[in-house]
C-alpha positions as CSV (number, residue, x, y, z in Angstrom):
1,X,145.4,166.3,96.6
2,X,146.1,165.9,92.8
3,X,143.3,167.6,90.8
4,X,142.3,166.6,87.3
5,X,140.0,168.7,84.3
6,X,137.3,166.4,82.6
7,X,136.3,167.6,79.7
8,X,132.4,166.6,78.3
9,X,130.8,167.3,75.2
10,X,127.5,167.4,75.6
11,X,124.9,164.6,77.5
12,X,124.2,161.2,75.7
13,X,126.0,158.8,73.6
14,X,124.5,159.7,70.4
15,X,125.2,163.2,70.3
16,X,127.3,164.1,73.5
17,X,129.1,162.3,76.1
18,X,128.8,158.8,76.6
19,X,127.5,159.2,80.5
20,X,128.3,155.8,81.6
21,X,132.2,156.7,80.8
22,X,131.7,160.5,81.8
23,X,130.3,159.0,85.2
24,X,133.0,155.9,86.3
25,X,135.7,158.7,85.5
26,X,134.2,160.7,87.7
27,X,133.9,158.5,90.8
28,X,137.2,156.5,89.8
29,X,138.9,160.2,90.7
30,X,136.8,160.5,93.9
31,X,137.3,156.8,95.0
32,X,141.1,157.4,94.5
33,X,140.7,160.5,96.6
34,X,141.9,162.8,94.2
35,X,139.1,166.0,93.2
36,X,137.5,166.6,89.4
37,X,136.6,170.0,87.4
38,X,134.4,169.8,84.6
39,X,134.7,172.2,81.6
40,X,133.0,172.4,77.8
41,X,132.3,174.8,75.2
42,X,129.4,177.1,75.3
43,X,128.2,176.5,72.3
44,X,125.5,174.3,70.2
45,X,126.2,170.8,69.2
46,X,126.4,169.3,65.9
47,X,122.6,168.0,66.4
48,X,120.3,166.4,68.9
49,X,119.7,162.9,68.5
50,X,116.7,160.8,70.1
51,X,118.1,158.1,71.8
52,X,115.2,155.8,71.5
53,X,115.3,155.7,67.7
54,X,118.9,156.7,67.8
55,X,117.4,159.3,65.1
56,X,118.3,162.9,64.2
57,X,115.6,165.2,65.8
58,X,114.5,168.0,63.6
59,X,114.8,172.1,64.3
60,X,116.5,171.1,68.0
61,X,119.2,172.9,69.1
62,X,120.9,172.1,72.5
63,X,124.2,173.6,73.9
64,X,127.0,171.6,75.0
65,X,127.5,173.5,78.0
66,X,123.6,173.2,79.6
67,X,123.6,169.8,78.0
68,X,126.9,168.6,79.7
69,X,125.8,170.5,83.3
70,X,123.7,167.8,83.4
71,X,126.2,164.9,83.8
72,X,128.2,167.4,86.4
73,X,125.3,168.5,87.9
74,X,125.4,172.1,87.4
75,X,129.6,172.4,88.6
76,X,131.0,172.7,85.2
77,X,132.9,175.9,83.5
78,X,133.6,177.0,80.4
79,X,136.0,175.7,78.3
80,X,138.2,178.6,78.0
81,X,138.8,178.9,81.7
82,X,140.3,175.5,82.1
83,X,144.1,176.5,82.6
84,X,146.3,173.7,82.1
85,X,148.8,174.5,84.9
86,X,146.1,174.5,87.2
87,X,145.8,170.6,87.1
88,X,147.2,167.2,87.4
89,X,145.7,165.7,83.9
90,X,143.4,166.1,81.5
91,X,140.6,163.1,81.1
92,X,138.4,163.0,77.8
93,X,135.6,160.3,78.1
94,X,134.0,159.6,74.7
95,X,130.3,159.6,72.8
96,X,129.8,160.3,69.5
97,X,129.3,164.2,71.0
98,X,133.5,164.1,70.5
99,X,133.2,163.3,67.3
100,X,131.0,165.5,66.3
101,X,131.1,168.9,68.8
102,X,134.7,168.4,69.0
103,X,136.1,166.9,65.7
104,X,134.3,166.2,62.5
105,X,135.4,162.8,62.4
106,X,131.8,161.3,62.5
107,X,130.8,163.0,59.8
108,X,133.9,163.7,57.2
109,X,135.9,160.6,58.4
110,X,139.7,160.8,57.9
111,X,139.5,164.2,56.2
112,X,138.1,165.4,59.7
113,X,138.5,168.9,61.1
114,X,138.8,169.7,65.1
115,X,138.2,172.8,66.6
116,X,140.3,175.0,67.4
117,X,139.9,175.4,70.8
118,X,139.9,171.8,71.9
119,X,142.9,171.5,70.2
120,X,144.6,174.0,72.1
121,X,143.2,172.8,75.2
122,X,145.4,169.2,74.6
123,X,148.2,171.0,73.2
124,X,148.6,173.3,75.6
125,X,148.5,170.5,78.1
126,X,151.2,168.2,76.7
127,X,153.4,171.1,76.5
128,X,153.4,171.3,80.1
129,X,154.2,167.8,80.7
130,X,150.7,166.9,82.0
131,X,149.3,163.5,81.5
132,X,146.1,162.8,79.2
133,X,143.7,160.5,79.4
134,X,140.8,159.2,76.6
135,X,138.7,156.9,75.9
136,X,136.0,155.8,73.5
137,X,136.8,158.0,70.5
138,X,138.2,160.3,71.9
139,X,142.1,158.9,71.3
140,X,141.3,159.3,68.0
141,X,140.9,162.7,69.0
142,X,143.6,163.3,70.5
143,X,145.6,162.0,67.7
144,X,143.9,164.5,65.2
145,X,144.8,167.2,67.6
146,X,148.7,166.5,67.2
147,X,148.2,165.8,63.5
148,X,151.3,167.5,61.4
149,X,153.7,168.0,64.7
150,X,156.4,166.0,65.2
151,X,154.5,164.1,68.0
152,X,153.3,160.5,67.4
153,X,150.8,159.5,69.9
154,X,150.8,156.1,70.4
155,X,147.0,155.5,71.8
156,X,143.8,152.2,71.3
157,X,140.4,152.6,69.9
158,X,140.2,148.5,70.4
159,X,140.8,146.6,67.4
160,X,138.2,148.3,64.7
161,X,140.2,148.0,61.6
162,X,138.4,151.2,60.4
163,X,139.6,152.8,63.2
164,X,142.9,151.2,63.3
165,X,143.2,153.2,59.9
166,X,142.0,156.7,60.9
167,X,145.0,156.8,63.6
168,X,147.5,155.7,61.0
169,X,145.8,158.0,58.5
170,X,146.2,161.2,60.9
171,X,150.2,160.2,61.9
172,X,149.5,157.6,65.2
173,X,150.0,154.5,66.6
174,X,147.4,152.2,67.2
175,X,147.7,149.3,69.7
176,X,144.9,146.7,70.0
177,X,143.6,146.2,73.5
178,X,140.8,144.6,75.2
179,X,137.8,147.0,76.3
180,X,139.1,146.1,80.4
181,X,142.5,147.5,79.5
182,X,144.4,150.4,78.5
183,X,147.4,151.4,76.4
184,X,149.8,153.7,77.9
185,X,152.4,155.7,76.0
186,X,155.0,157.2,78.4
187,X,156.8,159.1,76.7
188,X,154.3,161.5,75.8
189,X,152.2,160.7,79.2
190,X,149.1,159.5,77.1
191,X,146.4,156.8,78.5
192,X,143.8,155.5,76.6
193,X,141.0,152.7,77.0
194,X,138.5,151.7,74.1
195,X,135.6,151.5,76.5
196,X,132.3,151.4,74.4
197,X,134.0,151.1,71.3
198,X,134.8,147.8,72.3
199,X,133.1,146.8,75.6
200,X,130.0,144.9,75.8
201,X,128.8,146.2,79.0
202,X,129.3,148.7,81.6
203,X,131.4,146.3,83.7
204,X,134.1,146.1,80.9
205,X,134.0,149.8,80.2
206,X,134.3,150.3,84.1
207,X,137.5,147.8,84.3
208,X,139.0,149.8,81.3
209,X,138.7,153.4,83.0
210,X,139.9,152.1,86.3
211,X,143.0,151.4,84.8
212,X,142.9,154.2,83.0
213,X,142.6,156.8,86.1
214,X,144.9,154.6,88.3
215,X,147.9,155.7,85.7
216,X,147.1,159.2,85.1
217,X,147.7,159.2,89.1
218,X,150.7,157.5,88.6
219,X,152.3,159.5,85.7
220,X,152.5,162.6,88.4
């Protein structure tokens, strides 16, 4: 039974994972009846948003780890015991908590910064052959993670021209794609889906990450 490591950062679209995408990876896995790990950093996010006014919330501070227990329902690990070898792929859903816990790219843009060990955590995974899969923004991060190697990761954020830029800024590929479909680079077993950056509704973000997970089972 081929076993993949899903990693979330934090709970909510505004400030952590975008649950609807953390959730339809999670039971496109089961449904295929392959098994799922969950794994984070233990430490605080960038901030805590209230996502009825979509507004920063003042002298709040939540962890990514308790906060992303909540979307695995208490079976999650730490980030640093997520060994690469161990697993079949790697899946990154998206929410602005990516581009903020795990990259700076909501906040500096282009000039972004990602942490260090997320960026070892896809690294480390390519180097073993493993498949990765993203979504949301989260191609984008994958792109910044390989920034300055001699790898070119060809990946879709949709067709956001701002976005379209960023890739191309940080040394990728972009390929438009509808929200229900997925762009698939083979030769560096990369799968990627614009989900909410494009999709209108959970049905089209749903389509998208069904493809997505049916490939990651098929690169192995």
């Amino acid at each position: 039974m081929k076993q993949f490591a899903i990693v979330l950062a934090g709970c909510g679209v505004f400030d952590g994972a975008e649950i609807h995408e953390a959730v339809i990876t999670m039971l496109n896995i089961k449904q295929a009846g392959c098994k799922y790990y969950c794994f984070t950093p233990a430490r605080n996010q960038y901030h805590v948003v209230d996502h009825l006014t979509e507004e920063p919330v003042a002298g709040e501070n939540r962890n990514i780890l308790i906060e992303s227990a909540r979307i695995a329902r208490g079976e999650i690990k730490k980030l640093e015991e997520y060994t690469p070898s161990d697993f079949d792929g790697l899946l990154l859903p998206g929410g602005f908590g990516v581009a903020k816990n795990f990259f700076s790219y909501a906040i500096d843009g282009i000039k972004c910064n990602i942490q260090d060990d997320i960026k070892a955590v896809i690294i480390n995974t390519h180097k073993l052959g493993k498949p990765i899969g993203a979504m949301c923004i989260s191609p984008l991060l994958l792109v910044r993670a390989f920034q300055g190697t001699d790898i070119k990761p060809i990946v879709t954020l949709g067709n956001d021209p701002t976005l379209i830029k960023a890739v191309e800024y940080m040394g990728g590929v972009h390929k438009i794609c509808n929200a229900d479909n997925i762009c698939v680079d083979e030769k560096n077993k990369l799968a990627t889906t614009p989900a909410y950056t494009l999709a209108n509704d959970i049905a089209e973000a749903a389509a998208g990450i069904e493809k997505l997970i049916n490939k990651m089972i098929e690169f192995n």
